[in-house]
C-alpha positions, -999 to +999 in steps of 0.1 A: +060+114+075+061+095+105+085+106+137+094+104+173+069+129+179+042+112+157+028+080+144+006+079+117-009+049+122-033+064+147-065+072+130-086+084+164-089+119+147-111+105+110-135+087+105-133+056+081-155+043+063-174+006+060-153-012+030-183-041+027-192-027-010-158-024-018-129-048-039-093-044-030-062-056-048-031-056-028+003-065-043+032-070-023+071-075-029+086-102-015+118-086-014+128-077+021+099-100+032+104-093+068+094-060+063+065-063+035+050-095+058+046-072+082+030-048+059+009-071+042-007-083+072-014-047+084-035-037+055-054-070+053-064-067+088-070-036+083-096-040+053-112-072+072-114-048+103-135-024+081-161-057+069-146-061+036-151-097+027-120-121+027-134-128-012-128-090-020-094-092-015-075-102-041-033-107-032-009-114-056+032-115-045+057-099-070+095-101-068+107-069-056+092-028-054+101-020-093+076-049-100+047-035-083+043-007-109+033-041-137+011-062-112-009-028-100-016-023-139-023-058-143-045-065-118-068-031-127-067-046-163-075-083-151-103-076-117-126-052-112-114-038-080-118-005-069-079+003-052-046-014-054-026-015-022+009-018-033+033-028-004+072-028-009+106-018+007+136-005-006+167-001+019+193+027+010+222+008+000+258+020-014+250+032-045+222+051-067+203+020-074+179+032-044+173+069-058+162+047-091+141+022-079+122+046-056+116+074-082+107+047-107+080+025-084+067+064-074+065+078-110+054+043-121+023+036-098+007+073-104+009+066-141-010+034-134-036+052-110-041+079-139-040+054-169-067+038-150-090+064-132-088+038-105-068+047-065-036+029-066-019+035-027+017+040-022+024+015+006+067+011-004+088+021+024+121+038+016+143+039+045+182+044+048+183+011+068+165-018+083+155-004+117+134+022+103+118+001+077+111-026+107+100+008+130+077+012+100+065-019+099+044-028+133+073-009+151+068+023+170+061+042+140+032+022+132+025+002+099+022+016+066+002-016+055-022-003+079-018+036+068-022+025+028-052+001+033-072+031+055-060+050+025-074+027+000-110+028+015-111+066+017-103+068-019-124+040-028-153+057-009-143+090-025-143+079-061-176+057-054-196+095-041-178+111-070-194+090-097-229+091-082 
């Protein structure tokens, strides 16, 4: 978990490894769009930073966090990719539609990653307001998008040495 007395977006103490062999999906919500821009454009960097080619990087925009538990299991049905990056945000608001949504997009996207033996990365912040999603977003605790895609290339290179 990120702090004041840590960002997790620093990755000077691992090592990451080359992505060129690898495919990525990445699915992001366009709800709170200010936020999940930001997030998006930390992981694709982030895997073009790491040589994976801009035509092994599949996007695809869904409506909001809960919808990112359907377009992770589509896309593993549809494309042979080896992780899905899924990258949402869901703001604590005044009533227990948050603790819902955020249980259900949790729960939802390990059943995916288990039905299909493939690494599908939580990337969906859940904040209790704006500021910290935005802190969490290129702000000074760093960006998730940045934290899921080196995610997604350690898992792909684990699962990748695994089957060999």
């Amino acid at each position: 978990m990120a702090s004041i007395l840590k960002n997790l977006s620093d990755f000077s103490h691992t090592s990451i490894p080359d992505a060129a062999n690898y495919k990525f999906g990445i699915v992001v919500a366009l709800w709170n769009l200010e936020v999940t821009g930001s997030l998006y454009t930390g992981a694709y960097d982030t895997l073009i930073a790491h040589h994976t080619s801009e035509d092994n990087i599949i996007s695809v925009e869904v409506a909001g966090s809960y919808e990112l538990i359907a377009a992770a299991d589509l896309m593993l049905d549809a494309k042979k990719v080896d992780a899905v990056i899924c990258l949402g945000c869901v703001i604590q608001g005044e009533t227990k539609h948050f603790d819902f949504i955020c249980n259900a997009v949790a729960t939802g996207l390990a059943n995916v990653g288990i039905k299909h033996t493939k690494p599908v990365i939580f990337g969906v912040l859940t904040t209790d307001n704006l500021q910290q999603a935005l802190d969490r977003a290129g702000g000074k605790h760093g960006n998730k998008g940045h934290e899921a895609a080196v995610t997604a290339i350690k898992m792909a290179y684990l699962a990748n040495n695994l089957n060999n």
